[in-house]
C-alpha positions as CSV (number, residue, x, y, z in Angstrom):
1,X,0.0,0.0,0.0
2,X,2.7,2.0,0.7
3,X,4.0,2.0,-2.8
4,X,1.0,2.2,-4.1
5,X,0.5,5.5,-2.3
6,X,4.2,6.9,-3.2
7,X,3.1,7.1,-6.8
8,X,-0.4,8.1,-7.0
9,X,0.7,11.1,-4.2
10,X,3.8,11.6,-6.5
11,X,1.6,12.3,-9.3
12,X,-0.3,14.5,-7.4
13,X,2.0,16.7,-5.8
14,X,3.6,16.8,-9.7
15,X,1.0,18.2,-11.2
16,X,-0.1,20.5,-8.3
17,X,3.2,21.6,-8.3
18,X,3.6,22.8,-11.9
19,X,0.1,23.9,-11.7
20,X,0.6,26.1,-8.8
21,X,3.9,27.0,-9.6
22,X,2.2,28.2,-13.2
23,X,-0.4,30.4,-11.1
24,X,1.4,31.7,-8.4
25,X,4.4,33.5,-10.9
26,X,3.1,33.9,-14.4
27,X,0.9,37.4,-16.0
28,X,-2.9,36.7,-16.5
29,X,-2.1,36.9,-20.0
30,X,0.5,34.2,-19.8
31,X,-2.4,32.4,-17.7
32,X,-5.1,32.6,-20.2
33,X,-4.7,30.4,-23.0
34,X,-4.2,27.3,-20.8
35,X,-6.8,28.5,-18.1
36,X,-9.7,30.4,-19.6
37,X,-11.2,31.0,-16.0
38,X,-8.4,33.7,-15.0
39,X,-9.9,36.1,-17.0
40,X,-13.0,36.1,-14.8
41,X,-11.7,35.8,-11.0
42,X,-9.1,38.6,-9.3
43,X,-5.4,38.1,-10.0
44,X,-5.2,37.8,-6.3
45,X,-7.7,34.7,-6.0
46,X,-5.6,32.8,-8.6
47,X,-2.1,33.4,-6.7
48,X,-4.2,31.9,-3.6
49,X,-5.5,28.8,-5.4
50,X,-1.5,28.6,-6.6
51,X,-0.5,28.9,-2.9
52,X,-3.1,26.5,-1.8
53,X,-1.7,23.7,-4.7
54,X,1.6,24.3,-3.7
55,X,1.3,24.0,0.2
56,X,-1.3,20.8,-0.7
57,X,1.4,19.0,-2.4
58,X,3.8,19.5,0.0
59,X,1.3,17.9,2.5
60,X,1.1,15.5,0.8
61,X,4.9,14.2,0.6
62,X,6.6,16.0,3.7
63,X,4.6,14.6,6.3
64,X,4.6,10.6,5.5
65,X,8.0,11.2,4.5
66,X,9.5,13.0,7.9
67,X,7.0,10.7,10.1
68,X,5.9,14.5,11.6
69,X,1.9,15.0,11.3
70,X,1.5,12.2,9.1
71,X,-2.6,12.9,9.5
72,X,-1.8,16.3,7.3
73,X,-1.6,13.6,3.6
74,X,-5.3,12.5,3.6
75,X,-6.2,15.9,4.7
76,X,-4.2,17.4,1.8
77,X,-5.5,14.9,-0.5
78,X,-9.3,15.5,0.6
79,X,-8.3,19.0,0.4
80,X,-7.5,18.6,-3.3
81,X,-10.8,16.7,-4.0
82,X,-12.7,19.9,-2.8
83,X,-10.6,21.9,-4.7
84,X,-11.4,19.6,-8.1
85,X,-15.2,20.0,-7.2
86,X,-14.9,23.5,-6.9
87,X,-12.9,24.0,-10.2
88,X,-15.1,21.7,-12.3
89,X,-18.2,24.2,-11.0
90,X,-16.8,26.8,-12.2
91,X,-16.4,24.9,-15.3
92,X,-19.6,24.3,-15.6
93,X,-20.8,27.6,-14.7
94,X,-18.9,28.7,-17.5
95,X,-20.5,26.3,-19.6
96,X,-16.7,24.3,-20.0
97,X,-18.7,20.7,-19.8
98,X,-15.0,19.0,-21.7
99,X,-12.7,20.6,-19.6
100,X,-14.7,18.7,-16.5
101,X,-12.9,15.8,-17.1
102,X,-9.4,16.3,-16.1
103,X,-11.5,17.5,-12.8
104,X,-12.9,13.6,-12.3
105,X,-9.8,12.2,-12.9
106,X,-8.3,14.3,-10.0
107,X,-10.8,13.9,-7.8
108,X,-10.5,10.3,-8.1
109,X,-7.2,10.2,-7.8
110,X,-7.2,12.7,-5.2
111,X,-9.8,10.8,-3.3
112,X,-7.3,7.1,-3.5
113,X,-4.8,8.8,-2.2
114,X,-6.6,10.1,0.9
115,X,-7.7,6.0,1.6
116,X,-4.1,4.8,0.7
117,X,-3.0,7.3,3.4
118,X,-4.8,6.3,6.2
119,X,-4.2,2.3,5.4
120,X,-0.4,2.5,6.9
């Protein structure tokens, strides 16, 4: 289980990673062709959903890895589910019904790393 946790959390924390990394430093017109939804939320709210990636996929190495608050993983992987539902809201708000996908997968994987975490 262990293993089996190391690389659906190492996905994970990759792609929040970029993600975040991608929000938190680049122009809202260097956002916008990947990530039409910038152009309709504050600058500021998409730094903070950058900084709220970032930090979640930290939680989700650091702890099991150092031993120290090793309850913080399936809370930053629930964490990311509720992001995913969020995001693929706003999706659909937008009417974005395609781009939902990618939103599924992540919850779902989000959602198998939060069991594998609390199995060890």
């Amino acid at each position: 289980m262990k293993i089996a946790y190391w690389i659906v959390a190492g996905l994970l924390a990759a792609f929040y990673l970029y993600a975040g990394g991608k929000k938190v430093s680049q122009s809202k017109e260097q956002l916008a062709p990947m990530m039409g939804w910038v152009d309709t939320v504050p600058m500021w709210q998409v730094r903070a959903v950058g900084a709220v990636e970032i930090l979640g996929a930290v939680g989700l190495v650091l702890p099991p890895l150092t031993g120290i608050a090793p309850a913080l993983a399936p809370a930053a992987a629930l964490g990311f589910a509720v992001l995913q539902v969020l995001a693929a809201a706003l999706h659909l708000s937008r009417g974005e019904v395609k781009e939902t996908g990618l939103n599924a997968v992540l919850i779902v994987l989000a959602g198998v790393a939060a069991w594998l975490a609390t199995t060890w």
